[in-house]
C-alpha positions in Angstrom: -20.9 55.7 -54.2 -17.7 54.1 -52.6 -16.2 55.7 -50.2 -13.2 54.2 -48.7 -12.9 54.1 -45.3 -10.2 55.9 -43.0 -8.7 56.6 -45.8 -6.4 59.4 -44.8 -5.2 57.5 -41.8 -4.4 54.2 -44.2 -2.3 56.7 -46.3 -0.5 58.3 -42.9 0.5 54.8 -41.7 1.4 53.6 -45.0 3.4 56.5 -45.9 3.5 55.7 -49.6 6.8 57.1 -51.3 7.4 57.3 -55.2 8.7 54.0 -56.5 7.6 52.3 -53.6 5.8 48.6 -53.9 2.2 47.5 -52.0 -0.2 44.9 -51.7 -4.1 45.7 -51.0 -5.1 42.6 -49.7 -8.6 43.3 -50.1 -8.9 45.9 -53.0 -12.4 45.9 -53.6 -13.6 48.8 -55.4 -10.2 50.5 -55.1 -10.4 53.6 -53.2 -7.1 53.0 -50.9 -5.1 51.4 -54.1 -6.1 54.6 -56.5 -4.7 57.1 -53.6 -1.7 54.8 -52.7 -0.9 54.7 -56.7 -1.2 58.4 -57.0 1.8 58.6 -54.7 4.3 55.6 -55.1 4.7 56.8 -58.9 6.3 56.7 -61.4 7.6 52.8 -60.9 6.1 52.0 -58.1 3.1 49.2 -58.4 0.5 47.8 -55.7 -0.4 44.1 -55.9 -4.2 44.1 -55.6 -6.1 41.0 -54.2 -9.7 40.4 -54.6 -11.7 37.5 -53.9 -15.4 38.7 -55.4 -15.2 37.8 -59.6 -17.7 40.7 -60.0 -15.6 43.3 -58.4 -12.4 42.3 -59.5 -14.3 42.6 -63.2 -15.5 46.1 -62.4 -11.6 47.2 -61.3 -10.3 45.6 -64.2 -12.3 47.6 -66.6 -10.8 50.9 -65.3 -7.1 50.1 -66.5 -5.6 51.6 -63.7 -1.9 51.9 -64.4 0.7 50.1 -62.0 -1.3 47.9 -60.8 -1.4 43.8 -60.7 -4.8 42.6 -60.0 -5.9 39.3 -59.3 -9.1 37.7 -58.8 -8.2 35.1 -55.7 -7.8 34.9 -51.8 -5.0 37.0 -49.4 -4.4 33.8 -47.9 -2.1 33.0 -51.0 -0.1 36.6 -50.6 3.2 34.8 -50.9 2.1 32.2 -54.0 0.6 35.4 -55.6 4.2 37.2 -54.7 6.0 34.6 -56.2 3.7 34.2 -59.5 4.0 38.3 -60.2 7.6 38.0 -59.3 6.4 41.0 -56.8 9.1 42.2 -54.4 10.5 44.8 -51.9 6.8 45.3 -51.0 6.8 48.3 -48.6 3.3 47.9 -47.5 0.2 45.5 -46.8 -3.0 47.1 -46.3 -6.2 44.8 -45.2 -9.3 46.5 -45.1 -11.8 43.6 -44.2 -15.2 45.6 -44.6 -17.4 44.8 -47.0 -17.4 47.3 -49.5 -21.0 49.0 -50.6 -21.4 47.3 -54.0 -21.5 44.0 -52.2 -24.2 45.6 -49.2 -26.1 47.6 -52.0 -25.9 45.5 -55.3 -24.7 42.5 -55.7 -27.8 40.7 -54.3 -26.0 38.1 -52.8 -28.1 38.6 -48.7 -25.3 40.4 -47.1 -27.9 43.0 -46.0 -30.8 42.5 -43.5 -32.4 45.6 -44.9 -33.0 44.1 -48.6 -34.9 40.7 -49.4 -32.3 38.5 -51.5 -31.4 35.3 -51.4 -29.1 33.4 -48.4 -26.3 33.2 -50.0 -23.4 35.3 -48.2 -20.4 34.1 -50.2 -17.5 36.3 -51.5 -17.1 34.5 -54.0 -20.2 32.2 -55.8 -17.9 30.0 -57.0 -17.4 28.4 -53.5 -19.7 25.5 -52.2 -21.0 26.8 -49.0 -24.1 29.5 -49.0 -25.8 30.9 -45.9 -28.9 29.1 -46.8 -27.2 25.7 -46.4 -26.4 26.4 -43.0 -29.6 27.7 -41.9 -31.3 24.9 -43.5 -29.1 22.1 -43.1 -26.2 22.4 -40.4 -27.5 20.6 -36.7 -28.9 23.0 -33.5 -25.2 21.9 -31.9 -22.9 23.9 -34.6 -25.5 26.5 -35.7 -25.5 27.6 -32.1 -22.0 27.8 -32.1 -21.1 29.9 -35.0 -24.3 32.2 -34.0 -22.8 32.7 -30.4 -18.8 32.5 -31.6 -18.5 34.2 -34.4 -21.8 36.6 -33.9 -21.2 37.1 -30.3 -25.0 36.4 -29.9 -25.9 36.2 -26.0 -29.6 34.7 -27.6 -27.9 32.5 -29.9 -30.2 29.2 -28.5 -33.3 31.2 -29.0 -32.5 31.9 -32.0 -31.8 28.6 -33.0 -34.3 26.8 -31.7 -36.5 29.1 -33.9 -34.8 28.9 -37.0 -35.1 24.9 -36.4 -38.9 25.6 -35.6 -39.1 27.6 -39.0 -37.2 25.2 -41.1 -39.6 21.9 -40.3 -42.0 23.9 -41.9 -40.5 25.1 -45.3 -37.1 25.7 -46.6 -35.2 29.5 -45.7 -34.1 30.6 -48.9 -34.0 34.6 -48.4 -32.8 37.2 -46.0 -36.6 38.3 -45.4 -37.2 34.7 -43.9 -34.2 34.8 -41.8 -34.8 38.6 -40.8 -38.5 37.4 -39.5 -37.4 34.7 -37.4 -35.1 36.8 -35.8 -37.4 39.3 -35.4 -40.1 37.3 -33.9 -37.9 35.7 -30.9 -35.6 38.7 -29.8 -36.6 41.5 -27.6 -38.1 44.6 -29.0 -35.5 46.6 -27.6 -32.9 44.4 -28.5 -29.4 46.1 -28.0 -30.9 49.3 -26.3 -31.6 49.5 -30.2 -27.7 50.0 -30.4 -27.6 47.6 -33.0 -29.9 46.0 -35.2 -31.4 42.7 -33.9 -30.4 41.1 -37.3 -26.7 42.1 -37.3 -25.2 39.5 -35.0 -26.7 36.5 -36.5 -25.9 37.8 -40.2 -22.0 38.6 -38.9 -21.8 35.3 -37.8 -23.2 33.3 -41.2 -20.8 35.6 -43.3 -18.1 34.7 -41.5 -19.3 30.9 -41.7 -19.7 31.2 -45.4 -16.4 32.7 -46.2 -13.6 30.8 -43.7 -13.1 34.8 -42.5 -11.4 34.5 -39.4 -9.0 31.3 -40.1 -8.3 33.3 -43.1 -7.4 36.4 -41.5 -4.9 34.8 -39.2 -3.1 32.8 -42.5 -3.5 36.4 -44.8 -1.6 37.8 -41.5 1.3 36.0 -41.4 2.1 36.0 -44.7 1.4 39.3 -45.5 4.1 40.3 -42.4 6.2 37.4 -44.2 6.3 39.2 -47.5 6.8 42.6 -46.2 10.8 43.9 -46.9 12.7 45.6 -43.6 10.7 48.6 -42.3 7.5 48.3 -44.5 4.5 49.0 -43.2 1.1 46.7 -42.3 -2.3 48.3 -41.8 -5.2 46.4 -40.9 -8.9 47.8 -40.5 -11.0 45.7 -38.8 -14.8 46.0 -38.5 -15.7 43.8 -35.4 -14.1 42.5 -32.2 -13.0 38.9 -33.4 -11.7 40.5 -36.0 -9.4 43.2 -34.1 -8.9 40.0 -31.2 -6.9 38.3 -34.6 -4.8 41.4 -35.7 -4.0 43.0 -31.9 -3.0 39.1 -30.8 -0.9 38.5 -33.9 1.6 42.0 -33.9 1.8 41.6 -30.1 3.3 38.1 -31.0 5.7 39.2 -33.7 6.8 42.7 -31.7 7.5 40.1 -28.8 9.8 38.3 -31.0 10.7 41.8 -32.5 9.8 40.8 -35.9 7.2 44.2 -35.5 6.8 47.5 -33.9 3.4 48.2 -33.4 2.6 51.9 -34.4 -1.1 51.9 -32.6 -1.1 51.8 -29.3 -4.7 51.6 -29.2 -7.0 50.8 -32.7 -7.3 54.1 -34.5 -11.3 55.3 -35.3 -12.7 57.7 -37.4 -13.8 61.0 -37.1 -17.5 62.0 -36.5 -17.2 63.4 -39.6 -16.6 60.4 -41.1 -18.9 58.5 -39.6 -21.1 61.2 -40.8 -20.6 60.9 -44.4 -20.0 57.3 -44.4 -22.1 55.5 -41.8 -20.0 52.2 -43.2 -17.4 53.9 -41.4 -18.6 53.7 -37.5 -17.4 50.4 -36.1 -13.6 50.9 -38.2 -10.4 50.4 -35.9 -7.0 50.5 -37.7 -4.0 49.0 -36.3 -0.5 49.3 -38.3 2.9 48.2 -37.1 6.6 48.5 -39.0 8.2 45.6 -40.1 12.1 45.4 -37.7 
């Protein structure tokens, strides 16, 4: 089951009010948009982007009233704003998790902990698949994305194994990948922190699907579109990720275009954590549009 995540704190910086206007930038399987539409009634609509075909099938099945959905990328906010004729939005909400359909079902490899094929994109209409860069990409650039974007101090170990593995046959599933890893990396990798496979699989999502130049363009329009004194949240899941959204409101509150609201990254609850396990590497960040 979905369970959204920080939900009550999305809704407490948000502060949805009736007739009020949002965007979900990432809406997934729609837990934030069904409570933000339970309270911006009776004329207010949210604007909800999703760039996974399957999911955006699976919302649009459940009718939800008031709400625009689109099956494309938050990079085009302002296109997709213009298209809908979609104005006086109040708030943008980013929530860039991966949501548990995709982990759990979708069989696309997001997971280390099932065996499906390398494929990692969003959306399977796009070109590039985790197994092209594994088996393709040169030892300079795979090293880089591994140690960039996974923040992966073993990242020339690793590759020089996954070059090793690929002479020998092509790496077509996340088993492959997750035995390579596993064969070069210490046994107590992380203090067992984290799983030995994370890093690595972070970094080829992020590869895959253009996440962290698209972050920064989805940013900047989404603070664009946003009418005086609405309201952007953003949960991130990862450092790189928070690095983008803390560096971007501390540019725009400099020019007093925004007034960050988080001083420091809001977390969740124990609790939370708890019940959702998703949940335990979450920071929010909102700030109010001048």
């Amino acid at each position: 089951m979905h369970i959204p995540v920080l939900l009550q704190e999305v809704i407490h910086y948000l502060a949805p009010q009736s007739n009020e206007n949002f965007i979900d930038a990432t809406v997934g399987e729609g837990g934030h948009t069904k409570e933000i539409l339970q309270r911006n009634g009776p004329e207010g609509k949210v604007l909800g982007i999703e760039a996974d075909p399957e999911l955006y099938q699976q919302l649009k099945k459940q009718n939800l009233e008031r709400l625009i959905l689109v099956n494309d990328s938050y990079v085009k906010i302002e296109e997709l704003c213009q298209r809908f004729h979609f104005e006086k939005i109040n708030g943008v909400l980013f929530d860039l998790g991966l949501c548990t359909w995709q982990l759990e079902e979708s069989r696309r490899g997001f997971s280390y902990l099932k065996d499906e094929p390398l494929d990692m994109r969003f959306n399977p209409r796009s070109d590039l698949t985790a197994a092209e860069i594994i088996n393709f990409w040169p030892r300079e650039e795979l090293e880089r994305i591994i140690r960039e974007y996974g923040e992966e101090r073993y990242s020339k170990r690793i590759v020089e194994a996954i070059l090793e593995a690929r002479r020998r046959e092509r790496i077509v599933s996340t088993s492959q990948l997750v035995s390579i890893l596993k064969s070069v990396l210490p046994a107590n990798y992380e203090h067992h922190r984290l799983h030995f496979a994370a890093r690595t699989f972070q970094a080829l999502r992020i590869a895959v699907n253009h996440e962290l130049d698209n972050l920064e363009g989805g940013l900047e329009s989404g603070i664009k579109v946003l009418a005086p004194a609405g309201r952007i949240v953003v949960i991130s899941f990862h450092s790189l990720e928070d690095r983008i959204v803390k560096n971007i409101f501390k540019k725009y509150q400099q020019q007093q275009i925004l007034k960050i609201l988080t001083k420091k990254p809001v977390v969740p609850l124990a609790e939370e954590i708890k019940q959702n396990s998703h949940a335990h590497s979450a920071k929010l960040r909102a700030a109010l549009k001048n």
